[in-house]
C-alpha positions in Angstrom: -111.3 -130.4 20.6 -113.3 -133.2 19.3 -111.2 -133.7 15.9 -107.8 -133.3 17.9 -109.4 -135.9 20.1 -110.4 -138.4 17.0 -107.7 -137.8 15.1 -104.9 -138.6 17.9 -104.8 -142.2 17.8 -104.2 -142.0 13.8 -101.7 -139.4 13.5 -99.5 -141.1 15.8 -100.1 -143.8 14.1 -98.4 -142.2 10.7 -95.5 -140.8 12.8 -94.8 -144.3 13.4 -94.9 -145.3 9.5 -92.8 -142.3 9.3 -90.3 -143.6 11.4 -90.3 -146.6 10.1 -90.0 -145.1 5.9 -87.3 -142.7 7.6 -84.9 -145.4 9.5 -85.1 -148.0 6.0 -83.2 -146.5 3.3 -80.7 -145.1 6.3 -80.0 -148.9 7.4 -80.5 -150.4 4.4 -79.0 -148.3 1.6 -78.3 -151.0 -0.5 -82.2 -151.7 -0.6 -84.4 -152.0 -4.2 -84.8 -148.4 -5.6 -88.9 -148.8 -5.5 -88.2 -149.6 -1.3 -86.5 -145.8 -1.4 -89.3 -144.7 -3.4 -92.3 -146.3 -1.1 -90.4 -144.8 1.7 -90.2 -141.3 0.0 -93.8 -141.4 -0.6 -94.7 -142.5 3.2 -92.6 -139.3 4.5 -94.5 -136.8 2.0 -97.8 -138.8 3.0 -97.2 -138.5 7.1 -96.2 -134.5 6.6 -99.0 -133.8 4.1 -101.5 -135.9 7.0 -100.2 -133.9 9.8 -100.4 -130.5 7.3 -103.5 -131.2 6.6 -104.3 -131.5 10.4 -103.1 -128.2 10.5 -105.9 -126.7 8.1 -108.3 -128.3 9.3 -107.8 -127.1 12.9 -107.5 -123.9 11.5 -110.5 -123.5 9.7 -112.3 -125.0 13.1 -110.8 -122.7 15.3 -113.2 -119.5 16.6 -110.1 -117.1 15.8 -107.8 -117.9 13.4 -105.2 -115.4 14.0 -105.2 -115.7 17.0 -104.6 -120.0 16.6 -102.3 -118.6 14.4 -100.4 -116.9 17.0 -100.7 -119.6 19.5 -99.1 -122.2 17.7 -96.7 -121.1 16.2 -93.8 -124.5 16.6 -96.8 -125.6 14.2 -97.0 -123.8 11.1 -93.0 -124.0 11.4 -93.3 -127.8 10.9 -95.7 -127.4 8.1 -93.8 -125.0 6.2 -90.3 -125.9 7.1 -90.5 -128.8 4.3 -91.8 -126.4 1.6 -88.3 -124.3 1.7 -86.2 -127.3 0.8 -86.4 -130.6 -0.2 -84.6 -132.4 2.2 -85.4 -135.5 4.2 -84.2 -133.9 7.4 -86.4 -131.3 7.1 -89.4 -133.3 7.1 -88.0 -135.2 10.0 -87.3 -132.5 12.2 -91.4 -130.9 11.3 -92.6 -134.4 11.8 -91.0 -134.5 15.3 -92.2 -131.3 16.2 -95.5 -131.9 15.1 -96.1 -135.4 16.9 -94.2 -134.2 19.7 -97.1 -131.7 20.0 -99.5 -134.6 19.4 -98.4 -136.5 21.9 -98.3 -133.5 25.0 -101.7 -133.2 23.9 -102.8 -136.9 24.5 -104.3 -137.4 28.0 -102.9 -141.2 28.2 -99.5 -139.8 28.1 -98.2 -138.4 31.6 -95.5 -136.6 31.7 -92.5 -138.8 32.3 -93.6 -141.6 29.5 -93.8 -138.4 27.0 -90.0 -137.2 28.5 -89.0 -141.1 28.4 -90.4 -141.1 24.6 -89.0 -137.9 23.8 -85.5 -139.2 25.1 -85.7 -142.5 23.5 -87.0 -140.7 19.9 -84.4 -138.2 20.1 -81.7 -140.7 20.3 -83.1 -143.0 17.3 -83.8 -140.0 15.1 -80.4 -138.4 15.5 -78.4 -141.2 15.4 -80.0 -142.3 11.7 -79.3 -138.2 10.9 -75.8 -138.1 11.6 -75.6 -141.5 9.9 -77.1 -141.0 6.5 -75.0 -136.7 6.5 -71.9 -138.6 7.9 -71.3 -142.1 6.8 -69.8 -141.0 3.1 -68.4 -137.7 4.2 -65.2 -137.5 3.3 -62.7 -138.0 6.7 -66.0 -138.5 8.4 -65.7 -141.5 11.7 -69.1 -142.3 11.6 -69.4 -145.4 9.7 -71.9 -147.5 11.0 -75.2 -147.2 13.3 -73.4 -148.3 16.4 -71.0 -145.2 16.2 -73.8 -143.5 15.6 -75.9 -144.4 18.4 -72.7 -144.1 20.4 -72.4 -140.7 19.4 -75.6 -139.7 20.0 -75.6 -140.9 23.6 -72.3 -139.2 24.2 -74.1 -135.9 22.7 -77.3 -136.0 24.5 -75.6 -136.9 27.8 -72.9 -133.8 27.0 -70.1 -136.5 27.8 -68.6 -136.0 24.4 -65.3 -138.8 24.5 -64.5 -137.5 21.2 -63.8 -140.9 19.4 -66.5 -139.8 17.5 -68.0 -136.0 16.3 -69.2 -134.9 12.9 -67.2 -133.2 10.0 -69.8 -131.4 8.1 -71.7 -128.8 8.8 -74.9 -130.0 8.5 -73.9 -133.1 11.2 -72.5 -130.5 13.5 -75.9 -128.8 13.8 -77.3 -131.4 14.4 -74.7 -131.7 17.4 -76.1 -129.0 18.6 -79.8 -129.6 18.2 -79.2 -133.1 20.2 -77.1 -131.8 22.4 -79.5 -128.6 23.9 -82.5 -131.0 23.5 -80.4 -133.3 25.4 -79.5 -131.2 28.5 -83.5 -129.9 28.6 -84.8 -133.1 28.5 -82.2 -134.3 31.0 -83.3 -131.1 32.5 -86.8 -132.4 33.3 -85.6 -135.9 34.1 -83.8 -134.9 36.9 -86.4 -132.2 38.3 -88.8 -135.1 37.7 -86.6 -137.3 39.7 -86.3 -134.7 42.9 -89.5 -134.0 42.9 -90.4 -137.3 43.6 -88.1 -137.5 46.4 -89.1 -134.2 47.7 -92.9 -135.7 47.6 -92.0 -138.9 49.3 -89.9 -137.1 52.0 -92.9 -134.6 52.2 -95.1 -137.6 52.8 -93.2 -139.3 55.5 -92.9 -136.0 57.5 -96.6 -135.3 57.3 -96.9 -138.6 58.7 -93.9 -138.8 61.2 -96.5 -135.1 62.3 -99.0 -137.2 62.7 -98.4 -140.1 64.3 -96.8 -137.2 66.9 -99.9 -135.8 67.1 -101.5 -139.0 68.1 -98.9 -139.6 70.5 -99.3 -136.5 72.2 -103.1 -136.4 71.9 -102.7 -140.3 73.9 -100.3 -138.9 76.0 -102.5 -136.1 77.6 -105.5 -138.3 77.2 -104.1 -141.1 80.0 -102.6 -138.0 82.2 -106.2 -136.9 82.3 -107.2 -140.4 83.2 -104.8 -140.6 85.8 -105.7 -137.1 87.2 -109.8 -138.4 87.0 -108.9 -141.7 88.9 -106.3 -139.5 91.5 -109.1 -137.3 92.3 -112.0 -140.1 92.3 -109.7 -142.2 95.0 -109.1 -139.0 97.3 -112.6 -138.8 97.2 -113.6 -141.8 98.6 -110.7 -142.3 101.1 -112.1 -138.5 102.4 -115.9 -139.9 102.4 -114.5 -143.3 104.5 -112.8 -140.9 107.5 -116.2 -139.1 109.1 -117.8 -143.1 109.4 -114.7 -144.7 111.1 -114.3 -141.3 113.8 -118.4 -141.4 114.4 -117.7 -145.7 116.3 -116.1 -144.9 118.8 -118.9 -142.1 119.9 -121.3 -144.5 120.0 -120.2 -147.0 122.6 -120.3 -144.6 125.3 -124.2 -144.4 125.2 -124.7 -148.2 124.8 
């Protein structure tokens, strides 16, 4: 716990470099070859960083079978790069890994790591589909707009059609966006009713309350009145015996 807990600041950190070596050569392919080549190096750098997170926690954990076990989304990202060396792979292990990262981070609630998530998502497959598309042959997405068009259109399960992959490897990634899309949409709206439910939760509990009060007032001044009906008849009964005895009296005199 305490070397997740130091090394959570730094790690996102790296995903951030990684973003930034992945989204370069995509929007700039015309860049110097040594930009490609620094940008190359960062994404082997970030994965090896978070692989080597990985071994550490391993070795630090009491079982390790059984972290093993427990974790498996994270040896997938650490070994997914190993199989083949493509860029998208170390994207898609990067993403799972710092999505990991960032549930774990105690700053993050819930809806800025679903807001991220959303936001990431988009970025990430839009540059994807880009870079497998853009010199596909009868391919119709050219540029990042259509690309970030697209990938709205995908999360969101509109799907206009103007725009949609042609190879293979740009159509799974349709479908990757696309179910990550309808979960995280998914959460975004159960986020969004529960907050309504909460607040409508709230104003009945205090709609009860302020009927409570009402009612606790109401019986409070009916017992006052009862107190002050009973204290007059009282006295107007204690008055009656001292006006009868006068009139006794004057005989005598």
């Amino acid at each position: 716990m305490r070397w997740e807990a130091r090394t959570q600041g730094p790690l996102l950190s790296l995903a951030v470099a990684f973003a930034v070596a992945y989204s370069v050569p995509i929007v700039a392919p015309g860049a110097d070859t040594w930009v490609h080549r620094l940008c190359t190096v960062t994404e082997w750098a970030v994965w090896a960083a978070f692989a080597a997170d990985y071994l550490v926690r391993l070795a630090l954990a009491p079982g390790r079978w059984l972290f093993v076990r427990s974790h498996p989304l994270d040896l997938l990202a650490v070994a997914l790069p190993l199989v083949q060396p493509l860029r998208l792979l170390r994207l898609v292990s990067t993403l799972l890994l710092v999505g990991r990262r960032a549930r774990m981070a105690p700053q993050i609630t819930l809806t800025t790591y679903v807001g991220g998530a959303v936001v990431g998502l988009m970025m990430f497959g839009s540059l994807a589909v880009l870079r497998v598309e853009r010199d596909a042959p009868g391919g119709n997405i050219k540029t990042l707009g259509d690309a970030v068009w697209w990938s709205f259109t995908t999360m969101t399960t509109v799907g206009y059609g103007d725009h949609a992959p042609t190879t293979g490897l740009g159509r799974l990634l349709a479908v990757g966006l696309m179910i990550s899309g309808i979960a995280l949409l998914g959460v975004v709206t159960a986020n969004i009713a529960a907050w309504f439910i909460s607040r409508f939760e709230r104003d009945d509990a205090e709609e009860r309350r302020q009927t409570a009060l009402l009612e606790a007032l109401t019986t409070e001044v009916k017992q006052l009145r009862a107190e002050v009906a009973r204290l007059s008849g009282t006295e107007a009964g204690a008055s009656v015996p001292g006006q009868a005895a006068a009139p006794s009296s004057s005989p005598r005199s």
